[in-house]
N, CA, C and O of each residue as an XYZ file, in Angstrom:
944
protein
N     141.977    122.215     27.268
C     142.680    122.821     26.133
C     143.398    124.082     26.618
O     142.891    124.946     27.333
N     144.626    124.073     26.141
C     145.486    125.285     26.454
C     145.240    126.542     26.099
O     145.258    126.674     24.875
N     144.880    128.109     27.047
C     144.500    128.720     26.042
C     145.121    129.465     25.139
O     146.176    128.950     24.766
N     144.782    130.826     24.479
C     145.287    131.619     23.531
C     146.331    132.141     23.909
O     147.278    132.043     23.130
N     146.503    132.707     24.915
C     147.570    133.297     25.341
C     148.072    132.956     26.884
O     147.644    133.775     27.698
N     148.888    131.918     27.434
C     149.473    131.740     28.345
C     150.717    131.682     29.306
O     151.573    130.799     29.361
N     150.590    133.081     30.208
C     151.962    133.401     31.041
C     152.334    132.257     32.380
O     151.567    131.957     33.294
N     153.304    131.909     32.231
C     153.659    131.277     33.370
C     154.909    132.090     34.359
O     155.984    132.100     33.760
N     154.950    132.608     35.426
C     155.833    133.479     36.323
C     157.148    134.283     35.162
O     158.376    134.295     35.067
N     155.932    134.887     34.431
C     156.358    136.054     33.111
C     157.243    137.520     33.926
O     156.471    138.220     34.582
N     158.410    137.890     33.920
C     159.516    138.647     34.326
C     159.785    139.584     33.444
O     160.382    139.195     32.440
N     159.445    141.053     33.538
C     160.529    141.812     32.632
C     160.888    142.853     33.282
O     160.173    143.795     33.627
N     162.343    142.653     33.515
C     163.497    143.387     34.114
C     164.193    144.039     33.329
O     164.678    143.396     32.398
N     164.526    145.672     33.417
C     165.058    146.790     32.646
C     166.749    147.067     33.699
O     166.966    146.781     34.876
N     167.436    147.551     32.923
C     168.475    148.263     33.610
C     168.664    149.372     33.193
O     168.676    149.570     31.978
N     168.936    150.776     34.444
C     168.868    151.899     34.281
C     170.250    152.127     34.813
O     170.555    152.257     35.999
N     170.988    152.155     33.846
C     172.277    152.564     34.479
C     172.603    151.146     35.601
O     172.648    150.006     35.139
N     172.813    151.424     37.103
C     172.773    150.732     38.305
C     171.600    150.267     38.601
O     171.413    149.318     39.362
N     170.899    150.780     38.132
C     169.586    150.568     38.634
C     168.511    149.222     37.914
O     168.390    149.223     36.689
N     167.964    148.406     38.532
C     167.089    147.394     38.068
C     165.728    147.855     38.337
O     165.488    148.291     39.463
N     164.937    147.821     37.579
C     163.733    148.380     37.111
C     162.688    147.085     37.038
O     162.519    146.556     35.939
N     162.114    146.667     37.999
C     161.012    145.013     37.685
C     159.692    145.696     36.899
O     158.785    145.912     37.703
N     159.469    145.963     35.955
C     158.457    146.211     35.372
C     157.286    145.135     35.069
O     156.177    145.569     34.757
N     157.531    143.605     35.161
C     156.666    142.723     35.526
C     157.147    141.589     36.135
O     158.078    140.879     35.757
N     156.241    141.434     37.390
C     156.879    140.467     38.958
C     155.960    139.226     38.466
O     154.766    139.204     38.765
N     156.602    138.115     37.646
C     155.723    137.146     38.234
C     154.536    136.900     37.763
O     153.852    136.142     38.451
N     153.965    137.405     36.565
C     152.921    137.382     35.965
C     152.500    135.646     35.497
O     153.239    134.732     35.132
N     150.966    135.698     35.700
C     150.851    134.327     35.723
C     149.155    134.400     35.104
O     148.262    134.510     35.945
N     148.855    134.345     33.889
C     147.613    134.658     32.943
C     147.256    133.642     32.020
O     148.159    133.223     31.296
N     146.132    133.167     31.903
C     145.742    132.607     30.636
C     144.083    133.467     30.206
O     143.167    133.881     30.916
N     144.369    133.444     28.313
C     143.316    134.364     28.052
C     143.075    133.483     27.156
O     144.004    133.059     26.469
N     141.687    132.998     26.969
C     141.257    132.630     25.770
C     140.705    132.533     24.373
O     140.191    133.629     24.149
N     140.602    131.964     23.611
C     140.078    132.809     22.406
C     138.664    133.370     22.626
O     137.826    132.808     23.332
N     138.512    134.261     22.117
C     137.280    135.009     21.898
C     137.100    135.882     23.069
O     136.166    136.659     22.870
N     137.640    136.030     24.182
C     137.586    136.772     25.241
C     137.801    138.181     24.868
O     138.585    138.464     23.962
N     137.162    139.058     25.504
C     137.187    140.767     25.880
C     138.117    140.922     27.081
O     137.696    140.296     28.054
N     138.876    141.357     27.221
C     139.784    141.604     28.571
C     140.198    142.945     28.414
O     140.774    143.347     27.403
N     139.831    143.864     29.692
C     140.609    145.088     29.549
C     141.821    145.182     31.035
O     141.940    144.546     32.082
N     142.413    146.122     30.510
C     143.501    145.619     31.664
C     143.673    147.211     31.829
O     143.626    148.093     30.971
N     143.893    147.288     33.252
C     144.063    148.855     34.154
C     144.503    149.090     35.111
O     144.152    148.382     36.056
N     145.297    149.980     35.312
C     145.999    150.390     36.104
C     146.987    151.677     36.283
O     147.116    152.295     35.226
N     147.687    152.201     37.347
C     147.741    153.436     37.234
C     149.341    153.872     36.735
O     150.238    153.238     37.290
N     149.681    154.735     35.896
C     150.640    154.842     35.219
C     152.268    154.210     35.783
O     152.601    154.837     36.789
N     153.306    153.161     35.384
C     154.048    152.423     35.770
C     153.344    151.333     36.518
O     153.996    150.623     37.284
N     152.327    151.189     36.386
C     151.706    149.868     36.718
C     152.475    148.408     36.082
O     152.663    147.331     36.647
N     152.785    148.803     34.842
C     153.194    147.704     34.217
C     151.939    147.320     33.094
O     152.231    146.780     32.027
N     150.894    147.566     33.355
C     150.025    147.525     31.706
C     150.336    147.612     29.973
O     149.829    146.957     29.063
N     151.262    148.573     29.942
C     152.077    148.881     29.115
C     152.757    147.834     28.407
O     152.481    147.369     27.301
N     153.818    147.482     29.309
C     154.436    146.698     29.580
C     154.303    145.352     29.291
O     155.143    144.650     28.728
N     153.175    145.008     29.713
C     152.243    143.610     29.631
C     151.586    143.596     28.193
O     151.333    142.455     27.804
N     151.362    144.287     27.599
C     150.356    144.899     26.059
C     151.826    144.628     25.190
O     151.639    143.988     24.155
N     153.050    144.962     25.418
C     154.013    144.893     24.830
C     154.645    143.445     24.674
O     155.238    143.029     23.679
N     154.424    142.833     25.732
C     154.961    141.514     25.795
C     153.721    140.632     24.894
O     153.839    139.779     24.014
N     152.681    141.156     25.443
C     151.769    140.244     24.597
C     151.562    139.947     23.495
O     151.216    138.889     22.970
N     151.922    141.537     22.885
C     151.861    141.647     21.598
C     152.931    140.921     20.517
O     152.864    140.690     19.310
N     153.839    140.703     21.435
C     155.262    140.176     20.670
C     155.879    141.374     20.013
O     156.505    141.370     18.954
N     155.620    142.388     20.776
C     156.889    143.495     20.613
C     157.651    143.995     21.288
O     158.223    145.080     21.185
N     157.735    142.748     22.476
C     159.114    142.974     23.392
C     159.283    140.837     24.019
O     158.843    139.944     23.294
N     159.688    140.663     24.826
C     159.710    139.662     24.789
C     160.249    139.715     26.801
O     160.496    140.806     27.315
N     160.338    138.328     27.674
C     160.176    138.608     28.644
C     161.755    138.096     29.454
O     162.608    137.416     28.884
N     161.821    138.424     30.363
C     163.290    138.622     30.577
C     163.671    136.836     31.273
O     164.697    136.172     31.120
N     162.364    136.481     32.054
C     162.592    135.076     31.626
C     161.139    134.767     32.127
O     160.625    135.814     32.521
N     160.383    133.794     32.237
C     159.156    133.226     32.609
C     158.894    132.608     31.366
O     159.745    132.792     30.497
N     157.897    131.907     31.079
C     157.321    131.331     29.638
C     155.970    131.927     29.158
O     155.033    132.097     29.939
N     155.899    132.308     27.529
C     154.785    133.278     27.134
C     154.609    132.236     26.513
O     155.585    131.528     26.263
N     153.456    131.904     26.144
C     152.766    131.072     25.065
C     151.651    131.427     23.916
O     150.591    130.852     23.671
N     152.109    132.302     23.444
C     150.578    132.456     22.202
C     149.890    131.021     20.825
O     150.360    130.498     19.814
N     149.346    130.979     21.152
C     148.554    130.067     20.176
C     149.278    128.297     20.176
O     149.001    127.432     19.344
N     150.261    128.142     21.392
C     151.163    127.120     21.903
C     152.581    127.394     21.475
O     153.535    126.644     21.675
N     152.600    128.315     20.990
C     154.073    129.078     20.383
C     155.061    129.490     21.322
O     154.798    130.473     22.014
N     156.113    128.929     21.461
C     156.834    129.863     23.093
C     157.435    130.775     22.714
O     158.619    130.651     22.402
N     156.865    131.807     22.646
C     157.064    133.730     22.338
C     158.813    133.997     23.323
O     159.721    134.653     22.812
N     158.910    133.478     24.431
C     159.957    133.873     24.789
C     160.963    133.252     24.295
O     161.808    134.147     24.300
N     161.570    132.144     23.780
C     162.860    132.327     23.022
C     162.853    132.070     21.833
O     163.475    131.161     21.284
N     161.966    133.055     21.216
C     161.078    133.009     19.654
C     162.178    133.783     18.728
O     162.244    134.813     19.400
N     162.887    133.952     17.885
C     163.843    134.732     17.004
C     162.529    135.990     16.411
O     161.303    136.071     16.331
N     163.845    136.866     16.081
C     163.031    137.998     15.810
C     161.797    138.443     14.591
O     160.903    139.289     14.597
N     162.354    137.190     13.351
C     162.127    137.536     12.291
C     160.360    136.447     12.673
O     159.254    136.486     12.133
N     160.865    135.697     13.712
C     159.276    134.891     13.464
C     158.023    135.794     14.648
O     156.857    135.475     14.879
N     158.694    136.775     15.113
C     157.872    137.584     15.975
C     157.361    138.602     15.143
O     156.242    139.112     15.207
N     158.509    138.918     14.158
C     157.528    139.629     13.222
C     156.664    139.354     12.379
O     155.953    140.266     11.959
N     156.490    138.005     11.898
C     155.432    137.145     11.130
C     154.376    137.329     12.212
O     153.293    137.835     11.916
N     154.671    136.905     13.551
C     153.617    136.749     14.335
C     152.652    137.957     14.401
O     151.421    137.959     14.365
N     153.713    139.199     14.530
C     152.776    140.505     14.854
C     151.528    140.879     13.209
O     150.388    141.341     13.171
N     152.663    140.307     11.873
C     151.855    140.325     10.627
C     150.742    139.840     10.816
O     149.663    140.424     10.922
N     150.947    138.889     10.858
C     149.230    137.859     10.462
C     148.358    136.856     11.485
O     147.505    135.970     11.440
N     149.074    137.528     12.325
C     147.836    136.954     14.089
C     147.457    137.956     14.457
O     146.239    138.134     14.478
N     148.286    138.923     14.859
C     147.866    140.156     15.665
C     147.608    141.442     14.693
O     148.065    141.693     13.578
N     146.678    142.183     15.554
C     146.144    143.758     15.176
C     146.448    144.646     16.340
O     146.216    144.300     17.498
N     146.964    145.785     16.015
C     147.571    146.698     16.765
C     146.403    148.108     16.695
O     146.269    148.355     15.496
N     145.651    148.961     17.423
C     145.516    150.008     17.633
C     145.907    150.666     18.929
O     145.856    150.072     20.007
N     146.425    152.313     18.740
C     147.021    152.978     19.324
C     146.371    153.853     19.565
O     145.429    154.156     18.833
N     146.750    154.696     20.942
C     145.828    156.064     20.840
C     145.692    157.123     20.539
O     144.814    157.944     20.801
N     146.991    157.181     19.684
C     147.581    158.139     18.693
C     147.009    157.911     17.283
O     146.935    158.960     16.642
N     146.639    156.954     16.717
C     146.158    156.656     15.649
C     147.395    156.249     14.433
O     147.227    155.861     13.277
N     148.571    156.486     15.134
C     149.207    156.405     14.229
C     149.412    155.871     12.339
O     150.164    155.152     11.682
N     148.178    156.793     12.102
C     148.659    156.692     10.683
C     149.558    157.972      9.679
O     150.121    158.899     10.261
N     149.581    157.867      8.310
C     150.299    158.375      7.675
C     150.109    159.306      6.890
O     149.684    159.124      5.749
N     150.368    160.344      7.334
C     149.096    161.524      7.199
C     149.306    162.184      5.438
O     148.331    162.898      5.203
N     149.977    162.147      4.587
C     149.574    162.149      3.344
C     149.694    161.128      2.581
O     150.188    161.058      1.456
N     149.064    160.056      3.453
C     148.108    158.730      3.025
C     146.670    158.678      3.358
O     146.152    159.055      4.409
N     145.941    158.028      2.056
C     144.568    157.892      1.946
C     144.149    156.883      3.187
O     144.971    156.301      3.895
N     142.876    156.799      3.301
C     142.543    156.074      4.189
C     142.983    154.727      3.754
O     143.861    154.111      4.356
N     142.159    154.113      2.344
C     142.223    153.095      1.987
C     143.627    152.872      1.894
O     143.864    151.777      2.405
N     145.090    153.639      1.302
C     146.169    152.945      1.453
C     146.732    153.089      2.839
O     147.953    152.937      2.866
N     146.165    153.342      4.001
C     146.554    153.333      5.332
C     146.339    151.791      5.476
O     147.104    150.838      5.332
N     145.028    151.895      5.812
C     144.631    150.292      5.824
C     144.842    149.182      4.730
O     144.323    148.075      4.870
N     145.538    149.470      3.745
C     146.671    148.769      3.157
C     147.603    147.846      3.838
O     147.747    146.624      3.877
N     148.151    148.818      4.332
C     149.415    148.633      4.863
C     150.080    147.476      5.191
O     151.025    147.071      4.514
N     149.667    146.897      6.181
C     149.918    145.256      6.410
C     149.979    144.631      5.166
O     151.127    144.494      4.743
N     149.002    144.174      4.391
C     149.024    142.926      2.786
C     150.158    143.655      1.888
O     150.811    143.062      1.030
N     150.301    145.035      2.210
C     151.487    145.382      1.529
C     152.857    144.977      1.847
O     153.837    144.853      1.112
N     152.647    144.724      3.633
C     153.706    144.174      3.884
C     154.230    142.637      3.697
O     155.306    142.095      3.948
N     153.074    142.202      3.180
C     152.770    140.375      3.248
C     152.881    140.381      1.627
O     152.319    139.412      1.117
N     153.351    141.068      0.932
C     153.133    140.924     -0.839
C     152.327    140.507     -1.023
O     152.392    139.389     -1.532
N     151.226    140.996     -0.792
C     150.080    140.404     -1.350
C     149.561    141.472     -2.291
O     149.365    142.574     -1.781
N     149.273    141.305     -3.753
C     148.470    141.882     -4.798
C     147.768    143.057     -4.509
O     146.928    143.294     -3.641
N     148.417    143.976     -5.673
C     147.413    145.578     -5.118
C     146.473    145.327     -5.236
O     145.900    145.666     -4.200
N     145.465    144.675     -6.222
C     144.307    144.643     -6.236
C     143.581    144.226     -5.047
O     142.689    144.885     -4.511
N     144.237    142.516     -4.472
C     143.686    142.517     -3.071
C     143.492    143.273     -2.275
O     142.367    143.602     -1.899
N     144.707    143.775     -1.784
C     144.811    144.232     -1.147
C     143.959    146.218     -0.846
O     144.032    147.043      0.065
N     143.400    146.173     -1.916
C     142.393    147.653     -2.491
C     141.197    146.855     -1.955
O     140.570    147.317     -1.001
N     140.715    145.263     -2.709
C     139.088    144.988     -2.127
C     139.838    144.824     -0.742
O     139.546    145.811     -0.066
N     140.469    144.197     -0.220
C     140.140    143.981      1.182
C     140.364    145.250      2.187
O     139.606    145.220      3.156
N     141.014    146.052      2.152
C     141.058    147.049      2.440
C     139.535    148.144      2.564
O     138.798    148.438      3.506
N     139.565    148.512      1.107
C     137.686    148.293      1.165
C     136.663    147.974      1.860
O     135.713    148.653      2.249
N     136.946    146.784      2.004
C     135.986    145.810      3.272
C     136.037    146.421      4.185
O     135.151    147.217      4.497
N     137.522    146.128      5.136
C     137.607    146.692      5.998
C     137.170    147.857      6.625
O     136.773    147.878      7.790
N     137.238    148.950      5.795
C     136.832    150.421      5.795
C     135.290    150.208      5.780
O     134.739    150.946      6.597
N     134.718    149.671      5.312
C     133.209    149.691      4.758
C     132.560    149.015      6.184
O     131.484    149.463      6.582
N     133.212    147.968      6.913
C     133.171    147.329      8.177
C     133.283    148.294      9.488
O     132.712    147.909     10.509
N     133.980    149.507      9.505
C     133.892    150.063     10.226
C     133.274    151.561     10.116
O     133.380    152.526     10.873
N     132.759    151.430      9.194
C     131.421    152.619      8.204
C     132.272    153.613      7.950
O     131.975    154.749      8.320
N     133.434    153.373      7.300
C     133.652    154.326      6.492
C     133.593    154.351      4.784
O     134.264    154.966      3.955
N     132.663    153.555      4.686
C     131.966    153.559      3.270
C     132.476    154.908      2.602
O     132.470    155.777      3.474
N     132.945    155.444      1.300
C     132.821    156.668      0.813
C     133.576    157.535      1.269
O     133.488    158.718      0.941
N     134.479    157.055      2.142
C     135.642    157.960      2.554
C     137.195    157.211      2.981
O     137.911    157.290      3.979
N     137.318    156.252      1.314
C     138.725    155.634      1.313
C     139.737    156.624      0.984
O     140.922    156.612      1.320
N     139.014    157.624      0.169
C     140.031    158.599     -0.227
C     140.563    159.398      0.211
O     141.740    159.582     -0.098
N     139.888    160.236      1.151
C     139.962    160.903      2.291
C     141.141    160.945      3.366
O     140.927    160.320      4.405
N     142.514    161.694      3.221
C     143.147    161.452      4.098
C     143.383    162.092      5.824
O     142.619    163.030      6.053
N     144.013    161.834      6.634
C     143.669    161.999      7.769
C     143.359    162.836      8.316
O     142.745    162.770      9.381
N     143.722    163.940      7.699
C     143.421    165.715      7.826
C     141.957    165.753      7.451
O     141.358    166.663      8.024
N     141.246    165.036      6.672
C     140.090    165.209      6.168
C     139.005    164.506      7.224
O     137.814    164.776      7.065
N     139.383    163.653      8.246
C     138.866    163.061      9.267
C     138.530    163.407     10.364
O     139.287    164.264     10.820
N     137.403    163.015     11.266
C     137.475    163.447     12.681
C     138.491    162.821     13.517
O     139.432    162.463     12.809
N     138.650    162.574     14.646
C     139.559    161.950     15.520
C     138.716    160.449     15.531
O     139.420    159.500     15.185
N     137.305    160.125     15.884
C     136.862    159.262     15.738
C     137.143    158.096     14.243
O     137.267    156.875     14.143
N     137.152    159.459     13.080
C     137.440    158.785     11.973
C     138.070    157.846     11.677
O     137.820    156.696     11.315
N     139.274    158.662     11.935
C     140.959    158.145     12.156
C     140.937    156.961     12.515
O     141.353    156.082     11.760
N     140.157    156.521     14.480
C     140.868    155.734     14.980
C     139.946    154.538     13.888
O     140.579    153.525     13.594
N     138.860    154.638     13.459
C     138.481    153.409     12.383
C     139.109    153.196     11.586
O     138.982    152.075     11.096
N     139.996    153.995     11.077
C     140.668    153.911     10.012
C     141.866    152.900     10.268
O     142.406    152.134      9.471
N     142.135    153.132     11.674
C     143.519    152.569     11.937
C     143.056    151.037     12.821
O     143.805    150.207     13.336
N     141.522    151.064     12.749
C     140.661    149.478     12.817
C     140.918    148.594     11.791
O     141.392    147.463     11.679
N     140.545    149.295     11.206
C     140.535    149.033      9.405
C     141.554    148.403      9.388
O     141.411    147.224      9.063
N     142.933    148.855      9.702
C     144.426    149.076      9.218
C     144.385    147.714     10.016
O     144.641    146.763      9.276
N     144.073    147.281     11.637
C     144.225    146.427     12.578
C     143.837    144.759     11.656
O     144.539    143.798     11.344
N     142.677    145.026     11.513
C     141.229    144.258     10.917
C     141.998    143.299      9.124
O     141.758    142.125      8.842
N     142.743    144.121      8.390
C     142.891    143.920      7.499
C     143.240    142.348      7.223
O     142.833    141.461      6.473
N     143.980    142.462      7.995
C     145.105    140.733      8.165
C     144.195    139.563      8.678
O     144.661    138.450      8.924
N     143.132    139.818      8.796
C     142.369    138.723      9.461
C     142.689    138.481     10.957
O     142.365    137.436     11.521
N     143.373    139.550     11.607
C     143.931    139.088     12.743
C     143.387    137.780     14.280
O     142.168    137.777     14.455
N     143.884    137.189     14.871
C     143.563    136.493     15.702
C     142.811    137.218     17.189
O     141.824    137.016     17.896
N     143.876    138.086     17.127
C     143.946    138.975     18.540
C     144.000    140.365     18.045
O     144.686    140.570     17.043
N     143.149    141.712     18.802
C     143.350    142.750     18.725
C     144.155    143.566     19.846
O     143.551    143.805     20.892
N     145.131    143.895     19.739
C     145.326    144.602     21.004
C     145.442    146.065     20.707
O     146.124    146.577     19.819
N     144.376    146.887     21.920
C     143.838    148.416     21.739
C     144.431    149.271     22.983
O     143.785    149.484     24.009
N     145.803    149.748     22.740
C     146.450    150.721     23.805
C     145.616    152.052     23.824
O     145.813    152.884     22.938
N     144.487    152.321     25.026
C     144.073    154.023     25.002
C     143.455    154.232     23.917
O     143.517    155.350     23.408
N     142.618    153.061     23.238
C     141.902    153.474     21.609
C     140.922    154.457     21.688
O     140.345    154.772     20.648
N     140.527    155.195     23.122
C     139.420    156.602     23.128
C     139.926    157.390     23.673
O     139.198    158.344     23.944
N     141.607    157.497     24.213
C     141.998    158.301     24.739
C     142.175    159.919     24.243
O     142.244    160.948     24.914
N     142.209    159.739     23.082
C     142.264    161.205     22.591
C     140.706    161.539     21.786
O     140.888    162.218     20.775
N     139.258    161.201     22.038
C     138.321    160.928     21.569
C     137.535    161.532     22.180
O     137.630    161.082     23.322
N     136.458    162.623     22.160
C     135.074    162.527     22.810
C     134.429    161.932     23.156
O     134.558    160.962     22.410
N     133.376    161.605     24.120
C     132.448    160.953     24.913
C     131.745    159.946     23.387
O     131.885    158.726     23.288
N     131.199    160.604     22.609
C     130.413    160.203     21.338
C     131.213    159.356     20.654
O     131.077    158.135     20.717
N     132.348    160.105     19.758
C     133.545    158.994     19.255
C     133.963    157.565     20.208
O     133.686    156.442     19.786
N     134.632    157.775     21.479
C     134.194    156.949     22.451
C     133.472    155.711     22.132
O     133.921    154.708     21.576
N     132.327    155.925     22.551
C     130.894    155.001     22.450
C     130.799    154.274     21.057
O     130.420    153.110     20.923
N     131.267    155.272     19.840
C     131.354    154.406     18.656
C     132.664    153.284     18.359
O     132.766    152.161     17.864
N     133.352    154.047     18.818
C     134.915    152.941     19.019
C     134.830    151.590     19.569
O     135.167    150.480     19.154
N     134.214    152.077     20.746
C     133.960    150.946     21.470
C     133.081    149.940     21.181
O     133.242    148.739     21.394
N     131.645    150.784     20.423
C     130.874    149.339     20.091
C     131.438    148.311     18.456
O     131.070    147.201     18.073
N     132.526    149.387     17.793
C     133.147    148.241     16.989
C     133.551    147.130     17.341
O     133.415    145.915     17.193
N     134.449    148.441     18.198
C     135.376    146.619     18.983
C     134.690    145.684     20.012
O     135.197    144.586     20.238
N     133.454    146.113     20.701
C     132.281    144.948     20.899
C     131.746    144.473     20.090
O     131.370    143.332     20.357
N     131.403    144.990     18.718
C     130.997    143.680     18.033
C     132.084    142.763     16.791
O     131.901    141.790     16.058
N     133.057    143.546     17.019
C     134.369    142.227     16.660
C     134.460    141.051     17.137
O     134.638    139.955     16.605
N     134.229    141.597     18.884
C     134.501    140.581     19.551
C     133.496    139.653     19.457
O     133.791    138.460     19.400
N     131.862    140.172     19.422
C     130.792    139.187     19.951
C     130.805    138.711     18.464
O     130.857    137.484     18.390
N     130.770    139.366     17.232
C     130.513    138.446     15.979
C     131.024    138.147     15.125
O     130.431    137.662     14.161
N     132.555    138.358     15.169
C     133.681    137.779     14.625
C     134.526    136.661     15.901
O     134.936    135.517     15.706
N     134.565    137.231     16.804
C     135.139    136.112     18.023
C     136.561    136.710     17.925
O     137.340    135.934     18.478
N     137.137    137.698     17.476
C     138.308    138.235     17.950
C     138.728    138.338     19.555
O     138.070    138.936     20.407
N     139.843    137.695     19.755
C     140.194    138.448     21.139
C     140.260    139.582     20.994
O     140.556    140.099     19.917
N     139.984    140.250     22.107
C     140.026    141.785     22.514
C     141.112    142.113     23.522
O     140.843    141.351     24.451
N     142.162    142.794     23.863
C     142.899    143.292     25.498
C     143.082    144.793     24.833
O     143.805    145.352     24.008
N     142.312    145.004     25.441
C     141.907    146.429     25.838
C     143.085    147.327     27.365
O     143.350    146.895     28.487
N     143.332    148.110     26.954
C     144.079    148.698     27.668
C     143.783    149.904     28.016
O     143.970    150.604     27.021
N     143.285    150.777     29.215
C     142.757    151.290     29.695
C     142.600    152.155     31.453
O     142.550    151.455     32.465
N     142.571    152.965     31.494
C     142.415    153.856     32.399
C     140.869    154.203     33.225
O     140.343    154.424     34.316
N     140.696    154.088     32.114
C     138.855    155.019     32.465
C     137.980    153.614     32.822
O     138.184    152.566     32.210
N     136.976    153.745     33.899
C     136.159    152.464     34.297
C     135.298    152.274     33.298
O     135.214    151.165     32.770
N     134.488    153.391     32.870
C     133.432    153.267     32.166
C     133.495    152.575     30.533
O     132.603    152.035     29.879
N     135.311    152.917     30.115
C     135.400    152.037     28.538
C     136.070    150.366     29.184
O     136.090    149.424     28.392
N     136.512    150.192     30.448
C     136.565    149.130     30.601
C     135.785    148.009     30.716
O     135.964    146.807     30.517
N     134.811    148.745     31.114
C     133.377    148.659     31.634
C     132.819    147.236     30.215
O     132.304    146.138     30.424
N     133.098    147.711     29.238
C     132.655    146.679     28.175
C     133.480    145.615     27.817
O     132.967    144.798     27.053
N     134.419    145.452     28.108
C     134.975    143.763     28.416
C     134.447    143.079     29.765
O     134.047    143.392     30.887
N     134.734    141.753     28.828
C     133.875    140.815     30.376
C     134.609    140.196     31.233
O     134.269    139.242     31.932
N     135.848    140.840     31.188
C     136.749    140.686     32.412
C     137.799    141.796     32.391
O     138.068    142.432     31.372
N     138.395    141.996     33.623
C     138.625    143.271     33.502
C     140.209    142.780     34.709
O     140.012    142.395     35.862
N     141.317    142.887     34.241
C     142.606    142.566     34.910
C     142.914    144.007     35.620
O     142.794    144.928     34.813
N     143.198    144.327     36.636
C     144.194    145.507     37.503
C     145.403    145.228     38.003
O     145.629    144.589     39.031
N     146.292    145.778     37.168
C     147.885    145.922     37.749
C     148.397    146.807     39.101
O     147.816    147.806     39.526
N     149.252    146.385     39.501
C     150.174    147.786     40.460
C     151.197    146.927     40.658
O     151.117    145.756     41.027
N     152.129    147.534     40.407
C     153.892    147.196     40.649
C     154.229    146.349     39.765
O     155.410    146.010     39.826
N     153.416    145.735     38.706
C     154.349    144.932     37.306
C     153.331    143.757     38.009
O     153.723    142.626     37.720
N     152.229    143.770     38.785
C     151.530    142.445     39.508
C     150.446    142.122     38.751
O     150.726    142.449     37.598
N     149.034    141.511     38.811
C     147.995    141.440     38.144
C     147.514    141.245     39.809
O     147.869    140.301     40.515
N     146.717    142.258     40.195
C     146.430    142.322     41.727
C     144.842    141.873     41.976
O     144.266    141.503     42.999
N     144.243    142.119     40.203
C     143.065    141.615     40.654
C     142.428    141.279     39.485
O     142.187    142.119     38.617
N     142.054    139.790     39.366
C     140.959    139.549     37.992
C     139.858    139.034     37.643
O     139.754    137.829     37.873
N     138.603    139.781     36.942
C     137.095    139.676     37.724
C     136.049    139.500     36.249
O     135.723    140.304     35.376
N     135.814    138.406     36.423
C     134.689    138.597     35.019
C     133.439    139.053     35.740
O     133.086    139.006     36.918
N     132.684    139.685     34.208
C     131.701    140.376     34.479
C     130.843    140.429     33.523
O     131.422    140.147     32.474
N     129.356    140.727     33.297
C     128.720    141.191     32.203
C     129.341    142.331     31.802
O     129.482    143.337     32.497
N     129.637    142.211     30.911
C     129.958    143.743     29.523
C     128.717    144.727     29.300
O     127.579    144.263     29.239
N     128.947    145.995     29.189
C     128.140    146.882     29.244
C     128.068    146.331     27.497
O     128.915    145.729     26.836
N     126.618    146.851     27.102
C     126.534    146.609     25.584
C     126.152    147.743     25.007
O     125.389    148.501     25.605
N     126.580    148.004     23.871
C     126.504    149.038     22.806
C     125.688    148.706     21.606
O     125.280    147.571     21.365
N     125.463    149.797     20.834
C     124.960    149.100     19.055
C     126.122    150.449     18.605
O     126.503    151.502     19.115
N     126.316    149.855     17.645
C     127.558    150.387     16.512
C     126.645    151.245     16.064
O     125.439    150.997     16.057
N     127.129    152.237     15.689
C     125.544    153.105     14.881
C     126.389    153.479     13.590
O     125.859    154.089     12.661
């Protein structure tokens, strides 16, 4: 069976002026459902890059992408944006939410974009929030949060759509050691008891450390890819 996400000699070439820019040589990946994958490498590695293509918010200059048997590369725009709606979940390490917005209408956001019913879209939202223990603080907007808060919030926001795949650019990068550890064991137990894919994107060994395979880039390459036991957490 084919899996979830499959690159075949995946290319994305930039132009800088005169200049040609290979930001990914040749990429050649299959990830399957339910997998943890973190991917690392050192800045212009092409990680970035690769998180972008995957996500279906860039597309590849030629090679073949395949999500869910879908060929992402000569996909029109308007069905990449369905795709990013209601398959995929996005967290950032900015948190990017909307700062005189409540939590609960942060994590809105998406079913708002899908017309789906305020009311739904309030219980499920709800859920969501309550799923990543922020029980009792829908109202609460982002100023009223820790940094840890936030990035649940913007789980929440990920989580809402039922998504297929999560993809987490630097989700502890702006976080303490503690926040950290809680971030992370969400998104370990998304993965182990919902079966979400995970691609984790990452710098630091120790948050890579909890996916059970772990990809390393340099020069736009995938130079090395290694399953492993996952360090394990409890969500507290």
């Amino acid at each position: 069976m084919a899996g979830l996400i499959v690159c075949q000699d995946v290319w994305k070439v930039y132009r800088v002026g005169d200049v040609e820019v290979q930001a990914l040589r040749g990429i050649n990946l299959t990830i399957e459902r339910g997998e943890f994958v973190a991917v690392m490498g050192t800045s212009g590695s092409g990680k970035s890059t690769l998180m972008n293509l995957l996500g279906c918010l860039d597309q590849p200059t030629r090679g073949r992408y395949e999500l869910d048997g879908l060929d992402v590369a000569s996909a029109k725009p308007d069905l990449l944006a369905e795709l990013r709606n209601r398959q995929i979940g996005f967290v950032f390490q900015n948190f990017n939410l909307i700062p005189r917005t409540s939590a609960l209408e942060n994590a809105q956001l998406p079913l708002f974009y899908r017309g789906v019913s305020m009311k739904e879209q309030r219980r499920r939202a709800a859920a969501a929030l309550q799923r990543v223990g922020l029980a009792g603080r829908e109202h609460h907007y982002p100023s009223q949060l820790s940094g840890g808060q936030q990035q649940r919030v913007a789980i929440a926001r990920a989580l809402v759509g039922a998504p297929s795949i999560l993809f987490a650019d630097e989700p502890t990068g702006n976080l303490d050691t503690a926040s950290s550890r809680e971030i992370m064991g969400i998104l370990e137990e998304l993965n182990r008891q919902d079966g979400i894919t995970i691609i984790l994107v990452t710098h630091e060994p120790d948050i890579a450390a909890y996916a059970s395979r772990e990809l390393i880039m340099k020069d736009g390459q995938i130079v090395q890819d290694a399953c492993r036991t996952p360090r394990l957490s409890v969500v507290p």
